[in-house]
C-alpha positions as CSV (number, residue, x, y, z in Angstrom):
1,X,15.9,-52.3,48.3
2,X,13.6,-51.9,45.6
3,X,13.6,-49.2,43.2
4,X,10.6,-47.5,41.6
5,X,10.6,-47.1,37.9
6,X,10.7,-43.6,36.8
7,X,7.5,-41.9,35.9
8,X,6.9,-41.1,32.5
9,X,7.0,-37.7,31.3
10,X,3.1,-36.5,31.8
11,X,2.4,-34.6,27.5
12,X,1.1,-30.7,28.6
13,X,-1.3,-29.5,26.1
14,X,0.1,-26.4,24.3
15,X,-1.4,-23.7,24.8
16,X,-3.0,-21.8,22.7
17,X,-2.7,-17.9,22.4
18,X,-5.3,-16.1,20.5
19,X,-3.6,-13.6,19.6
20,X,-0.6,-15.0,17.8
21,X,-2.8,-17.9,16.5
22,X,-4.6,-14.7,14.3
23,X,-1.2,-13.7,13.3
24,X,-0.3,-17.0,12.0
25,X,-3.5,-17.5,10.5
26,X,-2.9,-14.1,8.3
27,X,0.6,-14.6,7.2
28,X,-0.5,-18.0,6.2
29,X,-3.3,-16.5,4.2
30,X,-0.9,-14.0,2.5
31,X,1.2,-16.7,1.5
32,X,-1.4,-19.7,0.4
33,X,-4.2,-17.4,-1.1
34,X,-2.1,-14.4,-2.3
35,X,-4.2,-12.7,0.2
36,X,-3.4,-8.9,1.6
37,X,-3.1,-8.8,5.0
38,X,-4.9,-4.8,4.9
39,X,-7.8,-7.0,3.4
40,X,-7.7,-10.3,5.6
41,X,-6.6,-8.7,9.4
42,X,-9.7,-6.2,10.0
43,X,-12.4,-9.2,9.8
44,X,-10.5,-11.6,11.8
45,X,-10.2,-9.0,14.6
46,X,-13.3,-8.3,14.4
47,X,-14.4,-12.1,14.6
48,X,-12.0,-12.2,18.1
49,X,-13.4,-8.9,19.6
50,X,-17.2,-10.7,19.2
51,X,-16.2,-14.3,20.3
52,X,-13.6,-13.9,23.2
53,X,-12.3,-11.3,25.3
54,X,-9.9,-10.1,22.9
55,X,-9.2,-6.7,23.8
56,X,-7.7,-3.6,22.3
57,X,-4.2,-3.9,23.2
58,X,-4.5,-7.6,21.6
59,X,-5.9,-6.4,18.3
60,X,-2.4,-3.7,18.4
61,X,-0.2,-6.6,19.0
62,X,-1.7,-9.0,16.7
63,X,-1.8,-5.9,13.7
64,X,2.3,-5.2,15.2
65,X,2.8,-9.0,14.6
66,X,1.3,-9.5,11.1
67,X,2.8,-6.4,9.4
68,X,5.7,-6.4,10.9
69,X,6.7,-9.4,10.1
70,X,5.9,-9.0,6.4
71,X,7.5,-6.1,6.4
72,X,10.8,-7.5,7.9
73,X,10.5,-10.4,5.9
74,X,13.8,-10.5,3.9
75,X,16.0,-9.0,7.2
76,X,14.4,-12.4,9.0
77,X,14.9,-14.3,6.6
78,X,18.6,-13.8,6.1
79,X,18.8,-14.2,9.4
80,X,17.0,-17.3,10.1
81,X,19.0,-18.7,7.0
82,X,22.2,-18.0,9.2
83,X,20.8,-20.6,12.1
84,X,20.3,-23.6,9.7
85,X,22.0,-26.1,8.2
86,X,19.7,-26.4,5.2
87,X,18.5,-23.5,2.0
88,X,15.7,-21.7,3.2
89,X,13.5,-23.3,0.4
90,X,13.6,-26.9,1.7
91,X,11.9,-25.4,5.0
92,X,8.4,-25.7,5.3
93,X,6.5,-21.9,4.8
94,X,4.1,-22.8,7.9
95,X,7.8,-23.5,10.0
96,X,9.2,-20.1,8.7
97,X,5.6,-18.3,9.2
98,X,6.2,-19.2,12.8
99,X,10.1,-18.5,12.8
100,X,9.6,-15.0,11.4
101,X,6.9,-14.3,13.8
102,X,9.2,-15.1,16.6
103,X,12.4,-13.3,15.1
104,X,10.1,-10.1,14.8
105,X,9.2,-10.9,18.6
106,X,12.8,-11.0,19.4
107,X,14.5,-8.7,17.1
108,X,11.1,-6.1,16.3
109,X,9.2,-5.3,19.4
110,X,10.2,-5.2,23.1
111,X,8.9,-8.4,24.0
112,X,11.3,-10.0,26.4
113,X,13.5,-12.5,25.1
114,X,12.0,-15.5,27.5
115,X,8.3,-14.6,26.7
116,X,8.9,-14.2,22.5
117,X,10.8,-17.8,22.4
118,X,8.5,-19.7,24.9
119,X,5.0,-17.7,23.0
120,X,6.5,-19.3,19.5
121,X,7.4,-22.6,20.9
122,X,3.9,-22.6,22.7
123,X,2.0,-21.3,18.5
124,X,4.5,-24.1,16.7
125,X,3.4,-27.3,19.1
126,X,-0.2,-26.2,18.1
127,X,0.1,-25.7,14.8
128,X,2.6,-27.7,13.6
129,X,2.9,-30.2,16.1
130,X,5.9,-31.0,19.2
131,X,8.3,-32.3,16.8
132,X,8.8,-29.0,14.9
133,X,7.9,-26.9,17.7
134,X,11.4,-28.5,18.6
135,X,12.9,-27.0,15.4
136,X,11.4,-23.7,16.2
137,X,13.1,-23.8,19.5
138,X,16.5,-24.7,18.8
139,X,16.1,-21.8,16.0
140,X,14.7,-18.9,18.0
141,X,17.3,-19.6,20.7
142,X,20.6,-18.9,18.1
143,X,18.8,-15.8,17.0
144,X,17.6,-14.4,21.1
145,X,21.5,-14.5,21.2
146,X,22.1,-11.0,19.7
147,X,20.1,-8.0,18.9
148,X,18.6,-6.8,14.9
149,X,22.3,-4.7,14.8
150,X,24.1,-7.1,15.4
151,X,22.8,-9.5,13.1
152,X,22.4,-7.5,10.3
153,X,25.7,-6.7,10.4
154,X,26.8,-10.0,10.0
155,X,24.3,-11.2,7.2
156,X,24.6,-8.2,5.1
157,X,27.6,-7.5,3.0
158,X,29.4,-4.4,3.7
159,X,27.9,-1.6,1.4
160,X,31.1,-0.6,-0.4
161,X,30.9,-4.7,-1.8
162,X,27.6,-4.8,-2.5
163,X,25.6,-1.2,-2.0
164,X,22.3,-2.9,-3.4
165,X,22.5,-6.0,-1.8
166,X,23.4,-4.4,1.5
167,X,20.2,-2.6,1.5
168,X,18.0,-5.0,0.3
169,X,19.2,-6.9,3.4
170,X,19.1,-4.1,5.6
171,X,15.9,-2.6,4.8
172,X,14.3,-5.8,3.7
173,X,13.1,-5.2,-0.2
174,X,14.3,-6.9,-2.8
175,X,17.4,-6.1,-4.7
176,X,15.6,-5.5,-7.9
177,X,12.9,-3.1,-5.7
178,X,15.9,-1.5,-4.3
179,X,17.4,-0.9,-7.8
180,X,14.3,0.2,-9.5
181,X,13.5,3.1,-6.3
182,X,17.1,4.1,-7.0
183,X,16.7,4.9,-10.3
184,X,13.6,6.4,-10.0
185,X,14.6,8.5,-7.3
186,X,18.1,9.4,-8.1
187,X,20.7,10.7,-6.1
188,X,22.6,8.9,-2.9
189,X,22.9,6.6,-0.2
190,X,21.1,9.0,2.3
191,X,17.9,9.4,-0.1
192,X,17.2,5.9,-1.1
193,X,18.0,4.9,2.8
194,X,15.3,7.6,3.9
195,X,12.6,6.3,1.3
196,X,13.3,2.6,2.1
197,X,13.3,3.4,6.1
198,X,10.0,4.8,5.0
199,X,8.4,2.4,3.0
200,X,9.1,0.0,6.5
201,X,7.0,2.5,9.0
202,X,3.5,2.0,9.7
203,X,1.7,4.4,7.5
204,X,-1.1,7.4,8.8
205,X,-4.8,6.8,8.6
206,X,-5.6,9.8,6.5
207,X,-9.3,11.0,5.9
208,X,-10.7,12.9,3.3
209,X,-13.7,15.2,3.3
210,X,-15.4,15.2,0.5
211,X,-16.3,19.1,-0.4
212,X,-20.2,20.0,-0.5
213,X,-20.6,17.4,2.0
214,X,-19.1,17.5,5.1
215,X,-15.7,19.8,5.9
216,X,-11.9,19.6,7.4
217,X,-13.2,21.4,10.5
218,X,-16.5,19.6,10.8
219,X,-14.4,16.1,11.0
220,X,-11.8,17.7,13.3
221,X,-14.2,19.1,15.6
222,X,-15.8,15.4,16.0
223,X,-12.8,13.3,16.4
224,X,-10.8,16.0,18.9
225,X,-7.8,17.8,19.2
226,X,-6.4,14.6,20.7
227,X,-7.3,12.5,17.7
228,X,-6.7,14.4,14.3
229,X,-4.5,16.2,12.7
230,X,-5.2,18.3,9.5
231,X,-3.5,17.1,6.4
232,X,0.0,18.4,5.5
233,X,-1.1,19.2,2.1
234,X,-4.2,18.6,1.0
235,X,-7.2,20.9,2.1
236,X,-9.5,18.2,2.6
237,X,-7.1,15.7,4.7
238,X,-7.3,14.9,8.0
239,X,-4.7,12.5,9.3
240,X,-6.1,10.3,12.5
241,X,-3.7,9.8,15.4
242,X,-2.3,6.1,15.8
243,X,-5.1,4.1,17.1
244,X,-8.2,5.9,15.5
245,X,-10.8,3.6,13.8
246,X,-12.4,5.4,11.1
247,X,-15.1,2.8,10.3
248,X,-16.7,4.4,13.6
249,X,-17.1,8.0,12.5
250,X,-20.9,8.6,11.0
251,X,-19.6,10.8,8.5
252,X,-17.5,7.7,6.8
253,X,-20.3,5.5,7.2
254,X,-22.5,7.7,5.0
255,X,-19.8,8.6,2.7
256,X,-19.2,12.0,3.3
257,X,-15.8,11.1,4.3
258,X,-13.7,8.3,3.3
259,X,-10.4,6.9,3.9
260,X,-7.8,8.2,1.4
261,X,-3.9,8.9,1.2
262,X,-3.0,12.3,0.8
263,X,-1.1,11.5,-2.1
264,X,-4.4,10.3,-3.9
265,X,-6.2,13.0,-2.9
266,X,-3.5,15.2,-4.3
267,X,-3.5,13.3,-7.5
268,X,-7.3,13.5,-7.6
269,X,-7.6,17.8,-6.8
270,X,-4.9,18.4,-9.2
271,X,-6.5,16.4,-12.1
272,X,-9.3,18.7,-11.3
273,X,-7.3,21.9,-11.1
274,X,-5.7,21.4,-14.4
275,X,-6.5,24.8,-16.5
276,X,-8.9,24.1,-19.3
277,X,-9.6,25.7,-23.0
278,X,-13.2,26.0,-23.6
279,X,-16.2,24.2,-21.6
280,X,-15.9,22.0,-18.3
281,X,-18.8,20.0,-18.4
282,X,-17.9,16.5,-18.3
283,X,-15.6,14.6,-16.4
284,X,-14.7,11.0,-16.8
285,X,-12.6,8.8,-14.2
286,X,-11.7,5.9,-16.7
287,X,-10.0,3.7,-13.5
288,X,-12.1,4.3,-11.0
289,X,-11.9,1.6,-8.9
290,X,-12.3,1.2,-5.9
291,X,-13.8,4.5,-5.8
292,X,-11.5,6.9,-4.0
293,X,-10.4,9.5,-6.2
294,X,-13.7,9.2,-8.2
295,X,-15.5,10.1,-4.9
296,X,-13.0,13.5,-4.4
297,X,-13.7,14.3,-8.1
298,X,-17.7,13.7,-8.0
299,X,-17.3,16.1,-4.9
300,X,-15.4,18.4,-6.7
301,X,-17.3,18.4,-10.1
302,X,-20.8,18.9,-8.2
303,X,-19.2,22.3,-7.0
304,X,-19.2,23.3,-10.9
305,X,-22.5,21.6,-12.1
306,X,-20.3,19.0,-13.8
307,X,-20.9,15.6,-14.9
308,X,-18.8,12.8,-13.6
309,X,-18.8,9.1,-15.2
310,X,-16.7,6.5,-13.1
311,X,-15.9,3.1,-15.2
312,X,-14.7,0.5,-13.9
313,X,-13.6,-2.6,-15.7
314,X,-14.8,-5.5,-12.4
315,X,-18.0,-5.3,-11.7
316,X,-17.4,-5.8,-7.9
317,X,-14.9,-3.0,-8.2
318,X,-17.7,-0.8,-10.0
319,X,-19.8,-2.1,-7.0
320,X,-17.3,-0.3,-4.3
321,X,-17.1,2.8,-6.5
322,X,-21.0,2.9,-6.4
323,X,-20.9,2.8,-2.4
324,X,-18.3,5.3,-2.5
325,X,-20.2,8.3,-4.6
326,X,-23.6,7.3,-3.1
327,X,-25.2,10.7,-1.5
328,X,-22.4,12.5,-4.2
329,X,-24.9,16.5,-4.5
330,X,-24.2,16.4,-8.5
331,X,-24.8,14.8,-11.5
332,X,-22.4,11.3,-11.8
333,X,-23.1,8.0,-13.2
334,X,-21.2,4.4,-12.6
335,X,-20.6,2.2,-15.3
336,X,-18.7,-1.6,-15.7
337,X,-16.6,-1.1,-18.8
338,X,-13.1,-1.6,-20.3
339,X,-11.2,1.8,-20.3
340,X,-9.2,-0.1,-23.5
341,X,-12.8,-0.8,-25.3
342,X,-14.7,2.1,-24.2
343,X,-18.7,2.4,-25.2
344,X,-17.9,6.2,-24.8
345,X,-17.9,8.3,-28.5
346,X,-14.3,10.0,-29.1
347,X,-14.1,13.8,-27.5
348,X,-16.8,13.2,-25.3
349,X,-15.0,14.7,-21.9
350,X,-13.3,18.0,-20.7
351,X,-10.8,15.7,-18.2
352,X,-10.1,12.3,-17.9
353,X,-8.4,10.6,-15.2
354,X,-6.3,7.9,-15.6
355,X,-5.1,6.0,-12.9
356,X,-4.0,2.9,-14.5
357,X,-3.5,-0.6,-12.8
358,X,0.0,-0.9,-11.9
359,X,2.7,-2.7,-9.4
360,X,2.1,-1.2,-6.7
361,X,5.7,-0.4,-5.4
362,X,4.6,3.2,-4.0
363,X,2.1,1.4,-1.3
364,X,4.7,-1.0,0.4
365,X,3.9,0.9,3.5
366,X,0.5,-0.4,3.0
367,X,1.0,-3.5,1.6
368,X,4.3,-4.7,2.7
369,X,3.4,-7.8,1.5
370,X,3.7,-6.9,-2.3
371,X,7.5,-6.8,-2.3
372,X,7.9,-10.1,-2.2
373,X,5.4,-11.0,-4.3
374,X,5.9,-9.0,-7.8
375,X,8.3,-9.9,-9.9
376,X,10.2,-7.7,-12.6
377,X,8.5,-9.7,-15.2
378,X,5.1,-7.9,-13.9
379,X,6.0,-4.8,-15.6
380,X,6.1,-6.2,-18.8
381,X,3.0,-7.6,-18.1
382,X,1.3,-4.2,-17.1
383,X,3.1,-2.1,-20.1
384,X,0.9,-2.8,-22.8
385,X,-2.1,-2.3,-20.5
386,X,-0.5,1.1,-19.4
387,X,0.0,2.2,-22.9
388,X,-3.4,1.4,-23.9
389,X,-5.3,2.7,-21.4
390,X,-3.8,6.2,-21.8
391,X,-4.3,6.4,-25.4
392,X,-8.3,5.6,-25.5
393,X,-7.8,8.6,-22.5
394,X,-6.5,10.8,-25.4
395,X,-9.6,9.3,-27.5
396,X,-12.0,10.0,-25.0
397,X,-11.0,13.8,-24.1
398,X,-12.0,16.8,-26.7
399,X,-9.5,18.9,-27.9
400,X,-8.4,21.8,-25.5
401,X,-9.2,18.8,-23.0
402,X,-6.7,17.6,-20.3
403,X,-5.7,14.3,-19.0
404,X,-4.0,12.9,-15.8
405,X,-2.1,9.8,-15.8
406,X,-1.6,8.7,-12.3
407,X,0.3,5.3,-11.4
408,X,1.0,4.2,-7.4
409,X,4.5,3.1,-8.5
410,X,7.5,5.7,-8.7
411,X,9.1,2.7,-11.0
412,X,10.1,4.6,-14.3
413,X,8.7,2.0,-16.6
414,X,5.4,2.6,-15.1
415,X,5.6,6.4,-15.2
416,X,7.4,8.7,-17.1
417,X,8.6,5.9,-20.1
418,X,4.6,5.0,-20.9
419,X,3.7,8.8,-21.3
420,X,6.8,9.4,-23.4
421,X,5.8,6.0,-25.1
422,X,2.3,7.4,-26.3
423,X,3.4,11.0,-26.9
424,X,6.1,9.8,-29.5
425,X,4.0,6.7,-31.1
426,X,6.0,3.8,-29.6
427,X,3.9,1.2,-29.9
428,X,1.0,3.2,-31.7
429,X,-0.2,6.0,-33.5
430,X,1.7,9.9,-31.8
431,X,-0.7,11.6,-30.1
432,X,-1.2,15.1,-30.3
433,X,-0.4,16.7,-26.8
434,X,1.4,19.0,-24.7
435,X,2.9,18.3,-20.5
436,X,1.3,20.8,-18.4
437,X,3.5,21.6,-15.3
438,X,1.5,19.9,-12.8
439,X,4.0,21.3,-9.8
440,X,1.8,24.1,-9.8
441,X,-1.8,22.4,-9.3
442,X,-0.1,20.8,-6.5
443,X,0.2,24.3,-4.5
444,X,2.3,24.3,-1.1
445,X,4.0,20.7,-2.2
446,X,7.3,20.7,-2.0
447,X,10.2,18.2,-3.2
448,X,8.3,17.9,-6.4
449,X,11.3,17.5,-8.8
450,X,11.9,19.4,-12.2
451,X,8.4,18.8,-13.8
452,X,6.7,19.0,-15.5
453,X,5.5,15.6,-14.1
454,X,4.9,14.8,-10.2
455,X,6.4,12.5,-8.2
456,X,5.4,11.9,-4.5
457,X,7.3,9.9,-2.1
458,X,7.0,8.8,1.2
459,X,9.9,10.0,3.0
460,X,9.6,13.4,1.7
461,X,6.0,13.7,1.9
462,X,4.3,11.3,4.1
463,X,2.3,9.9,1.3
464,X,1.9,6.9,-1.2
465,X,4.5,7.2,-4.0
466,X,2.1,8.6,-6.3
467,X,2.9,9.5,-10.0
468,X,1.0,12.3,-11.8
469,X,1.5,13.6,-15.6
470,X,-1.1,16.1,-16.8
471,X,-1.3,16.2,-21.0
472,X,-3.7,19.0,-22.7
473,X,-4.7,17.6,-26.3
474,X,-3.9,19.8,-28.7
475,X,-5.4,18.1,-31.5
């Protein structure tokens, strides 16, 4: 009897899944270009929702996908570490782009186990072809074995070994991030756990209305009951309910409102509250990039009759702050120029806000992807910058004058040290100044600490960690 040979195995295309194709396409962005994900996501869904059928619910998971991912990075990491047999380093970042994405599948959303494994499998034999798509198999399958707890349990050391470790694990920053919160927060276990559990939630999209031109109530009254909330602390807040896209509303469009955290906002009205000796006439935002707080201030000067000027050191930054005060009632003016080599004559403002370029650690909600990417050296980098800046700021304002110094980073060398820096001469000539309590200008804020400086924090106030010292020059 005569046998037939077996038939060969037929090859099956992969398939390819839009959706977690965009995902993989951003994290490899992020980690080829340096790219922000906040910055490279929003035109590539809009690309999908134009070319395909790519509908709402996509564009949620693919957004679910991409940040949390980054935001889980080091938990997935340790973890996928655990299921090899080689350092993580000698595995290529397009494999572990695709291994994190499925561990957040499997470990990170509710996905069933079957569809998160056989979905990566499917996104590795397109992208990286069937040989790795193998790798990525035989990986995903050790990890679908137990749940996040369970893992984590037995990746991290215990906490009474290791306490910073543990968390940096656990909550997935860095150990020097995790050191650097602590310190700047103080206390406990429970309080850093809180901020770091924070710094890992998807953050509110938070409106501002700009006063003189359009109100809390007006914007309310368009978006619903069912789609805004007022802000907790800023009168001219509105936070949008998960879901909302702000780029639709009219009133962003045309710059009445814009999107802003509350915490910048807050930064941006107190500056302005600050109490003054003598004439309030000019205003100067020496930062103002991209435009945010210089918009709220513009706002809030044209109630007075006074001038703004918003510099900006990148002229494409100057470009966005331009868009942003366009239709601003009052007197303002944009300029490109060097906050450190001002064309400005000494004493020619009654405020000045600083809001220096820093590292960025109080917007990890918003830019998960910045945790992994600074480095302590950074600081050192941005110190001399810091100092600088907030100097010519002491030039620049009249005596009887105030200044803000405002940094998104609770990290102590970015905040309190630099202000303590310049007021003592470290570095440079004393200035002549005294620390306004800013607690006060900062009315129905709670949590704000001892003063007389401000700092904001995500788990106790829903906002960026924002930094605020205001200074009156007293000669």
């Amino acid at each position: 009897m005569n046998q037939q040979a077996p038939r060969a195995k037929q090859y099956r295309r992969p398939k390819k899944d839009p959706v977690r194709l965009l995902a993989f396409e951003v994290l490899r962005a992020v980690d080829e270009r340096d790219a922000y994900a906040n910055l490279v996501l929003p035109p590539l869904l809009k690309k999908a929702r134009e070319k395909s059928d790519f509908e709402a619910r996509d564009a949620a998971l693919a957004t679910e996908l991409v940040y949390g991912t980054l935001r889980r990075q080091g938990t997935y990491d340790a973890i996928i570490s655990a299921c090899i047999d080689r350092p993580l380093r000698e595995v290529d970042p397009p494999v572990l782009d695709v291994l994190a994405l499925g561990a957040h599948q499997l470990l990170g959303t509710r996905i069933p186990t079957h569809a998160a494994v056989s979905a990566s499998v499917e996104l590795a034999r397109v992208v990286l072809g069937d040989g790795r798509a193998k790798f990525v198999n035989a990986v995903l399958r050790k990890i679908s074995r137990d749940d996040l707890e369970t893992w984590v349990e037995r990746v991290a050391p215990p906490y009474d070994d290791d306490a910073e470790e543990h968390l940096a694990v656990v909550h997935s920053h860095p150990r020097w991030v995790v050191s650097a919160l602590w310190d700047a927060l103080g206390g406990g276990r429970a309080g850093i756990e809180d901020l770091l559990d924070a710094d890992n939630e998807r953050p509110e999209v938070t409106l501002v209305a700009r006063p003189g031109r359009v109100t809390v109530d007006e914007l309310m009254d368009v978006l619903g009951e069912d789609s805004a909330l007022p802000g907790r602390w800023s009168p001219y807040a509105v936070r949008l309910a998960e879901g909302g896209e702000p780029g639709a509303l009219e009133a962003v469009r045309d710059g009445r409102a814009g999107v802003q955290d509350e915490g910048s906002q807050l930064v941006a009205a107190a500056v302005a509250r600050a109490p003054l000796e003598g004439p309030d006439a000019r205003w100067l935002d020496a930062c103002a990039g991209p435009g945010g707080k210089a918009a709220l201030m513009a706002a809030l000067a044209a109630e007075r009759g006074a001038f703004l000027l918003a510099a900006e050191k990148q002229h494409h930054r100057a470009r966005l702050v331009e868009r942003a005060l366009a239709g601003n009632p009052g007197p303002y003016q944009v300029i490109t120029a060097d906050g450190t080599r001002p064309p400005w004559a000494p004493g020619s403002f009654d405020r000045v806000l600083v809001d220096v370029p820093c590292s960025g650690l109080g917007a990890l909600r918003r830019r998960p992807e910045a945790r992994w990417r600074r480095r302590p050296a950074d600081l050192e980098g941005f110190a001399p910058l810091q100092r600088g800046l907030l100097r010519e700021a002491f030039q620049a304002v009249r005596v009887g004058g105030v200044v803000g110094y405002a940094t998104c980073s609770p990290h102590l060398a970015e905040t309190r040290v630099v202000v303590e820096d310049v007021l003592k001469g470290r570095g440079g000539p004393a200035v002549e100044a005294e620390w306004l309590d800013a607690r006060p200008l900062m009315p129905g804020v709670p949590a704000l600490g001892d003063g007389p400086d401000v700092q904001l924090w995500p788990h106790l106030h829903g906002t960026d960690a924002m930094y605020l010292a205001v200074l009156r020059r007293t000669a």
